[in-house]
N, CA, C and O atoms as a GROMACS GRO file, in nm:
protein
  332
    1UNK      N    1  -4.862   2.582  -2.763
    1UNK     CA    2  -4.728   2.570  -2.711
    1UNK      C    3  -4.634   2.646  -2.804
    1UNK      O    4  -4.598   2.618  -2.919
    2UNK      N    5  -4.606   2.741  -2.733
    2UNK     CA    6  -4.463   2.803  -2.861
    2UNK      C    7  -4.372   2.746  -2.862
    2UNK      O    8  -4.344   2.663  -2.775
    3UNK      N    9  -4.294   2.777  -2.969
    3UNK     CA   10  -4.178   2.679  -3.061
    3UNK      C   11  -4.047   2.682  -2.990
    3UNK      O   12  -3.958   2.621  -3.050
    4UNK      N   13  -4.014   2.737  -2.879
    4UNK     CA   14  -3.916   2.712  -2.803
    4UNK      C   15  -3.963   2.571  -2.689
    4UNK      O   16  -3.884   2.486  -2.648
    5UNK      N   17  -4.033   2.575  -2.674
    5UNK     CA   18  -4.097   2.440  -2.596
    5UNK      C   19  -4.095   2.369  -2.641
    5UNK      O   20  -4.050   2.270  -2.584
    6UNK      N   21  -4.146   2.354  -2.796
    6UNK     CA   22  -4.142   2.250  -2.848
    6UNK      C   23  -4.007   2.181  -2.890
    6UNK      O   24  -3.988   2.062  -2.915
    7UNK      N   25  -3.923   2.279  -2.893
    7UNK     CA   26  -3.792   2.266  -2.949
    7UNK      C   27  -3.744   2.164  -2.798
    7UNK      O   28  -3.701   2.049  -2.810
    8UNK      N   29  -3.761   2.230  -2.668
    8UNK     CA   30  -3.692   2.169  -2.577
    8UNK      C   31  -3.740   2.074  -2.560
    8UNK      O   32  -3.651   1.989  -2.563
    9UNK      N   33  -3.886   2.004  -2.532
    9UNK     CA   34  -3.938   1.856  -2.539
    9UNK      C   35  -3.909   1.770  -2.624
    9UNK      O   36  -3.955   1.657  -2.630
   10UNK      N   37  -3.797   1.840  -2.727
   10UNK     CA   38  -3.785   1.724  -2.869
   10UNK      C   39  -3.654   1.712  -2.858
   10UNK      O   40  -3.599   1.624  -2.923
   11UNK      N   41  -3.578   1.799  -2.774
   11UNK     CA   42  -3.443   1.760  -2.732
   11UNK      C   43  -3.442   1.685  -2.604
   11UNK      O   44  -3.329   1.651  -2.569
   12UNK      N   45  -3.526   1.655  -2.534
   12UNK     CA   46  -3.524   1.558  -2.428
   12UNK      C   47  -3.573   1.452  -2.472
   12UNK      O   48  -3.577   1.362  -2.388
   13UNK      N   49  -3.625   1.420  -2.608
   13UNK     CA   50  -3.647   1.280  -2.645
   13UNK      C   51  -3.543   1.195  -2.622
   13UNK      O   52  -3.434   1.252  -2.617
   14UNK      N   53  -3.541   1.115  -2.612
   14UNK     CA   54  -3.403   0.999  -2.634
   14UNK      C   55  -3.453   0.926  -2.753
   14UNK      O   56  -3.563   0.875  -2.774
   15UNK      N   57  -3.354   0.933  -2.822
   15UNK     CA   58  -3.337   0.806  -2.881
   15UNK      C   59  -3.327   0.674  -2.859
   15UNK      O   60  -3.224   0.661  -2.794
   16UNK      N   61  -3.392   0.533  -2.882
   16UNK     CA   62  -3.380   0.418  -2.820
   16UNK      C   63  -3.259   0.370  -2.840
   16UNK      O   64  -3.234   0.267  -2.778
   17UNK      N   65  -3.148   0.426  -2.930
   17UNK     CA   66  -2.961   0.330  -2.962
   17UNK      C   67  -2.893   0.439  -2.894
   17UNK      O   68  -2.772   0.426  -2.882
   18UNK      N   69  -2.944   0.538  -2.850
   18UNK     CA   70  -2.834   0.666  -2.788
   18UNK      C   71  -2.827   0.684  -2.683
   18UNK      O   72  -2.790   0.785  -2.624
   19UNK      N   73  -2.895   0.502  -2.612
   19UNK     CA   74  -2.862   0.495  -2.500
   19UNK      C   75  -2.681   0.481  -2.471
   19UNK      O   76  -2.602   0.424  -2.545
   20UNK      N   77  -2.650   0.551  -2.340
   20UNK     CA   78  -2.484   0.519  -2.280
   20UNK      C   79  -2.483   0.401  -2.181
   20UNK      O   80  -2.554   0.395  -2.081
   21UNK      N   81  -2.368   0.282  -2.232
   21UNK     CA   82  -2.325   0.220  -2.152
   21UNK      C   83  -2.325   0.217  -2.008
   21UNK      O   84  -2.264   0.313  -1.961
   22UNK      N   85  -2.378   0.130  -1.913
   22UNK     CA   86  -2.391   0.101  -1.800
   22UNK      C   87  -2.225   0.131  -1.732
   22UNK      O   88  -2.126   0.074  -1.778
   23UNK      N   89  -2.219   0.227  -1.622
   23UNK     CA   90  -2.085   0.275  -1.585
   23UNK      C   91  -2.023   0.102  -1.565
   23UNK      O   92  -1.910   0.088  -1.611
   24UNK      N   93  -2.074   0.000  -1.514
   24UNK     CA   94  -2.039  -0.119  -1.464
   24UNK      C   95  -2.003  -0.236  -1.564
   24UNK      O   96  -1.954  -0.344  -1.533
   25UNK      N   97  -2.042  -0.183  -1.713
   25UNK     CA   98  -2.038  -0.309  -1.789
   25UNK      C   99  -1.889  -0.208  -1.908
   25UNK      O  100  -1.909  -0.105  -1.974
   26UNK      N  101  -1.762  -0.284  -1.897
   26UNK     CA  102  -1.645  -0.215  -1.998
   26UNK      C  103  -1.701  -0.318  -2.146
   26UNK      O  104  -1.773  -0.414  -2.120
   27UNK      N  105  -1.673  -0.297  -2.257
   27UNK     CA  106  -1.604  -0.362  -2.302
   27UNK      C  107  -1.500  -0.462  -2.354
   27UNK      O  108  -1.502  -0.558  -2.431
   28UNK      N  109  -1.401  -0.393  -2.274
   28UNK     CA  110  -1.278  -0.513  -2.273
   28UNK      C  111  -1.263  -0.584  -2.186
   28UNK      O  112  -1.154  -0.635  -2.160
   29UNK      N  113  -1.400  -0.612  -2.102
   29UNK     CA  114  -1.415  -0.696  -1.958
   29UNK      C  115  -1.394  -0.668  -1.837
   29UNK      O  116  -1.450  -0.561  -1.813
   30UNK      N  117  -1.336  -0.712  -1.738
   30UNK     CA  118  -1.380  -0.659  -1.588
   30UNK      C  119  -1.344  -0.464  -1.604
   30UNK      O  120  -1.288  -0.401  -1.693
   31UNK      N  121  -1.390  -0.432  -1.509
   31UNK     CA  122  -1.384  -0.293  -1.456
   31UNK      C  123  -1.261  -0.293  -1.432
   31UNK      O  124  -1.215  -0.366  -1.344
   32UNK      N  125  -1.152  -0.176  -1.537
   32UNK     CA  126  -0.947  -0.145  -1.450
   32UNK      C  127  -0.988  -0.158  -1.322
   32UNK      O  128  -0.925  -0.250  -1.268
   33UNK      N  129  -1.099  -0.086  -1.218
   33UNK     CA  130  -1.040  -0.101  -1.093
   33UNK      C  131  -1.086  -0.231  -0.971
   33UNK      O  132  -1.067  -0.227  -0.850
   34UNK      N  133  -1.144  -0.332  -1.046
   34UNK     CA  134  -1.205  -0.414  -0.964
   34UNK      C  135  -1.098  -0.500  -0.950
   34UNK      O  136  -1.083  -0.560  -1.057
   35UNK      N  137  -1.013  -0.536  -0.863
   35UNK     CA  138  -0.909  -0.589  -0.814
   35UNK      C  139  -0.898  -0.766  -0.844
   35UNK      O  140  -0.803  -0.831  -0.887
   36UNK      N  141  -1.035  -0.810  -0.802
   36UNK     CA  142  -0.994  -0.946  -0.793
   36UNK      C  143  -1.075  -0.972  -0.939
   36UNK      O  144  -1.064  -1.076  -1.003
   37UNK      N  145  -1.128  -0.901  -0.964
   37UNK     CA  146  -1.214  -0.968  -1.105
   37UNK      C  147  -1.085  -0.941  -1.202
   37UNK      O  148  -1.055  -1.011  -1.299
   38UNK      N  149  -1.023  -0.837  -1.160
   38UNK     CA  150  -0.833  -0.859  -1.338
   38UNK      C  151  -0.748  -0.936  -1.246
   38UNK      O  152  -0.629  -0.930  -1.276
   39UNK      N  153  -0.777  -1.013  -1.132
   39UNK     CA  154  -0.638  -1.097  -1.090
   39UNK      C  155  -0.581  -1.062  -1.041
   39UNK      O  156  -0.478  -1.130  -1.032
   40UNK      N  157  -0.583  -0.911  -0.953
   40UNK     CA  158  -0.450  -0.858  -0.886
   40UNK      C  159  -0.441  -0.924  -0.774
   40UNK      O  160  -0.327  -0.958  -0.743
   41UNK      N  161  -0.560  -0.964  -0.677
   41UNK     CA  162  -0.574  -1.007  -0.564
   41UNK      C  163  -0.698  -1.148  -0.555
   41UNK      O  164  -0.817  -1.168  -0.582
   42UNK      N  165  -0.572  -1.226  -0.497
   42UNK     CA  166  -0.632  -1.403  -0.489
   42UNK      C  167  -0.729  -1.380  -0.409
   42UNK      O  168  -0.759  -1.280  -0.343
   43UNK      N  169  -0.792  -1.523  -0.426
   43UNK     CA  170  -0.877  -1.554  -0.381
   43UNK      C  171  -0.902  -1.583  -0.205
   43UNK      O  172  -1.005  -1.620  -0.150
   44UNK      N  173  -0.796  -1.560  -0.156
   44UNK     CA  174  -0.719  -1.581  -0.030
   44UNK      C  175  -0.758  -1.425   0.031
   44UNK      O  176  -0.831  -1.380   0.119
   45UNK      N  177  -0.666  -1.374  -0.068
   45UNK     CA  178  -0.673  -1.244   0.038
   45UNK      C  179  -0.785  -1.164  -0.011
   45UNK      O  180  -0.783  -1.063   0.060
   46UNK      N  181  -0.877  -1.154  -0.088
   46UNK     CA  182  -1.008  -1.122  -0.125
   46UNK      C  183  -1.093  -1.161   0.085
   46UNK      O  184  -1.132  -1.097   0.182
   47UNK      N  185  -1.074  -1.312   0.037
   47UNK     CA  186  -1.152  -1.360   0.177
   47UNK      C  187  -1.109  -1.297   0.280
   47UNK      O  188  -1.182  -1.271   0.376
   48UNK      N  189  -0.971  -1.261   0.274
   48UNK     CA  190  -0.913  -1.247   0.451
   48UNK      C  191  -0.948  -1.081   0.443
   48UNK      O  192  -0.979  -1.047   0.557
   49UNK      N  193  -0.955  -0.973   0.357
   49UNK     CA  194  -1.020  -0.887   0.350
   49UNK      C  195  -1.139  -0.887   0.389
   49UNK      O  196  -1.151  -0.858   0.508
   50UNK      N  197  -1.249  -0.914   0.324
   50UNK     CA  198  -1.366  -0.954   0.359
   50UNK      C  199  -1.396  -1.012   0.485
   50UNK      O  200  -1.510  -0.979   0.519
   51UNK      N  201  -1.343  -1.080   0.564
   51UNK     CA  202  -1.316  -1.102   0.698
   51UNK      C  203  -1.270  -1.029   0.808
   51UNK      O  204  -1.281  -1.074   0.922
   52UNK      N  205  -1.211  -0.899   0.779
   52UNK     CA  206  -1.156  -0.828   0.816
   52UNK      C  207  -1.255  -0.747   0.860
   52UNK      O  208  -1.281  -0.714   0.976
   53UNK      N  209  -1.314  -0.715   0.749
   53UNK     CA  210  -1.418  -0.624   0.701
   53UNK      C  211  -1.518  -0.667   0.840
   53UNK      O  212  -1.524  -0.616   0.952
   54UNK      N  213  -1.582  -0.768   0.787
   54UNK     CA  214  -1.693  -0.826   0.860
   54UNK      C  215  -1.652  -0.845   1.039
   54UNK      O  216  -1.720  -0.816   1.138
   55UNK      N  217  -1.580  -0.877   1.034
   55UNK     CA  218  -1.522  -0.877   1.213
   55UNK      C  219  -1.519  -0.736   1.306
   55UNK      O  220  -1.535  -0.708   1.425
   56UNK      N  221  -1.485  -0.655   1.170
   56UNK     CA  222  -1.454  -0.490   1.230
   56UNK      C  223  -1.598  -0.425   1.220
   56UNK      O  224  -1.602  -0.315   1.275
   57UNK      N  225  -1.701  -0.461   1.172
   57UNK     CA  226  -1.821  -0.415   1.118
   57UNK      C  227  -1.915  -0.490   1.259
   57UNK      O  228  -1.994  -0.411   1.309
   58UNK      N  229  -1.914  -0.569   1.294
   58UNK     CA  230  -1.932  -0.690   1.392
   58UNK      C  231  -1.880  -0.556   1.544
   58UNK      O  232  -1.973  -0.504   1.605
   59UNK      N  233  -1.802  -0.538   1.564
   59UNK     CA  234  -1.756  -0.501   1.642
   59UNK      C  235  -1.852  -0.372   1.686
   59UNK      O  236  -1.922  -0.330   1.777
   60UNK      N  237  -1.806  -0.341   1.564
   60UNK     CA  238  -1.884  -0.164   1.594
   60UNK      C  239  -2.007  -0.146   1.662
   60UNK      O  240  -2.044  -0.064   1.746
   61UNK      N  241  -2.095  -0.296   1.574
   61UNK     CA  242  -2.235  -0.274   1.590
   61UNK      C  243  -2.240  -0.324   1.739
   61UNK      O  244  -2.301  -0.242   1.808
   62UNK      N  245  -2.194  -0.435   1.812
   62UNK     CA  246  -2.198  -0.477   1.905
   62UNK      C  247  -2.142  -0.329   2.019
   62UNK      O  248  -2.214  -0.272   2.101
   63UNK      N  249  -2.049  -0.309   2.001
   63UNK     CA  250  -2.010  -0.198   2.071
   63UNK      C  251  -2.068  -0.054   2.083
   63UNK      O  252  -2.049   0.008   2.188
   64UNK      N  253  -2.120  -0.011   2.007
   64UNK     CA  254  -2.127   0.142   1.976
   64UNK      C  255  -2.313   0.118   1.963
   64UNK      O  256  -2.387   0.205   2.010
   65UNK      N  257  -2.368  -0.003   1.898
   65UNK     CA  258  -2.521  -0.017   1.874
   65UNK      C  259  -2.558  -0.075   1.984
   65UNK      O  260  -2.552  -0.018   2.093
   66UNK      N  261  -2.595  -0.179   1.970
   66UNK     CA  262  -2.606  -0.309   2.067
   66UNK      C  263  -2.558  -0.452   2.041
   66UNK      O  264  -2.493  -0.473   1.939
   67UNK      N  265  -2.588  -0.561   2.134
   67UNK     CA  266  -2.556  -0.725   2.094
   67UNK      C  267  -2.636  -0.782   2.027
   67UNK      O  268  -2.607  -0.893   1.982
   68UNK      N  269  -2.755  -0.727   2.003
   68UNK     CA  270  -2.886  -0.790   1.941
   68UNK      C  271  -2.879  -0.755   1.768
   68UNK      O  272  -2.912  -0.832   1.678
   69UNK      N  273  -2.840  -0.652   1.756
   69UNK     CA  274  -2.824  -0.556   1.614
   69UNK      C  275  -2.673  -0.623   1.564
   69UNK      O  276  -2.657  -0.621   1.442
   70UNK      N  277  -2.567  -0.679   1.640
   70UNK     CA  278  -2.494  -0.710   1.592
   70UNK      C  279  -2.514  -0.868   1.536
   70UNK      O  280  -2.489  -0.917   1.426
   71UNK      N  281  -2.570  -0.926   1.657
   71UNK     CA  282  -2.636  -1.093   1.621
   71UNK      C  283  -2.731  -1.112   1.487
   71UNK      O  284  -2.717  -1.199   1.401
   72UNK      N  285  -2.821  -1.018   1.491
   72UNK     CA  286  -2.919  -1.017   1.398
   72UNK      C  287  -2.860  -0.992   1.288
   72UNK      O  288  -2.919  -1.038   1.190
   73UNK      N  289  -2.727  -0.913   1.259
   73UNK     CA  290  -2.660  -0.839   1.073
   73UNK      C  291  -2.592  -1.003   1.046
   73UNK      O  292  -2.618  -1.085   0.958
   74UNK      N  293  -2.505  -1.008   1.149
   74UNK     CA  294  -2.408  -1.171   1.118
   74UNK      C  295  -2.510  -1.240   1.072
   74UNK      O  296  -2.497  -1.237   0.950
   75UNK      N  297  -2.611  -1.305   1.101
   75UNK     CA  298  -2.728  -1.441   1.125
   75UNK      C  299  -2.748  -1.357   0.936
   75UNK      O  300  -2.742  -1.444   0.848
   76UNK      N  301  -2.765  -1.237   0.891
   76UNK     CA  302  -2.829  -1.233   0.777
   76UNK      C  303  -2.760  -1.226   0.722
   76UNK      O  304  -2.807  -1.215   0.609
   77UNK      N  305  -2.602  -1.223   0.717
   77UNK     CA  306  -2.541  -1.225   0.680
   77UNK      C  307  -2.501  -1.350   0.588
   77UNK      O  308  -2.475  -1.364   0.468
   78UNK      N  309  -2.509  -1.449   0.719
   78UNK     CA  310  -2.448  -1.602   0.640
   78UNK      C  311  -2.556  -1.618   0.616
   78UNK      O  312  -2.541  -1.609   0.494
   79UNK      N  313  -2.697  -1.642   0.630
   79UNK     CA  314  -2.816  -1.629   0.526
   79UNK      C  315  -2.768  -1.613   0.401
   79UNK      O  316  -2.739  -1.707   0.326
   80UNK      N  317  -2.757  -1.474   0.368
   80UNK     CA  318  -2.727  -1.429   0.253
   80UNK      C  319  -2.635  -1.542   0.185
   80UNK      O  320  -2.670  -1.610   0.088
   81UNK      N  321  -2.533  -1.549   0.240
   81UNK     CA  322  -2.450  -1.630   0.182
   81UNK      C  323  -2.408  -1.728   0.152
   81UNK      O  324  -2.317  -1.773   0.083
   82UNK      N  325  -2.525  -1.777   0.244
   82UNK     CA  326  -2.516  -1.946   0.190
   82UNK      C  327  -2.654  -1.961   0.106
   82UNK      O  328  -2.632  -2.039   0.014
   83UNK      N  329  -2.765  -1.923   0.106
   83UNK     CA  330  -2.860  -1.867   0.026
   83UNK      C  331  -2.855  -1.854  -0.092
   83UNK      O  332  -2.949  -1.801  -0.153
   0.00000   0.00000   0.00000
């Protein structure tokens, strides 16, 4: 192996501490832009978002997919969530 190869396989080593921080985990605690985890937005309107969400998502599939594909996401849905 010539010494430019070797040079580049020893620069793709990693180091095991020179690993970089997970984009998801700060330091100074929640993520600036995650809304309800710094308090900008209650617990209220988190839900009525999320409801929003899910009703309009509901819709689509029933409309544009079918009634069966829409029955079947809801049903795994609250699964999920009460789960």
């Amino acid at each position: 192996m010539g010494k430019s190869r070797h040079r580049a396989r020893r620069r793709l080593r990693r180091h095991p501490q020179s690993r970089a921080r997970p984009a998801h985990r700060c330091a100074d605690g929640p993520h600036p832009r995650a809304a309800a985890a710094s308090g900008q937005l209650t617990e209220r309107e988190a839900l009525a978002f999320a409801a929003v969400l899910g009703v309009a998502a509901m819709a689509i599939l029933a409309f544009l997919v079918n009634l069966l594909t829409a029955v079947l996401t809801f049903l795994s849905l609250i699964g999920y969530a009460v789960i």
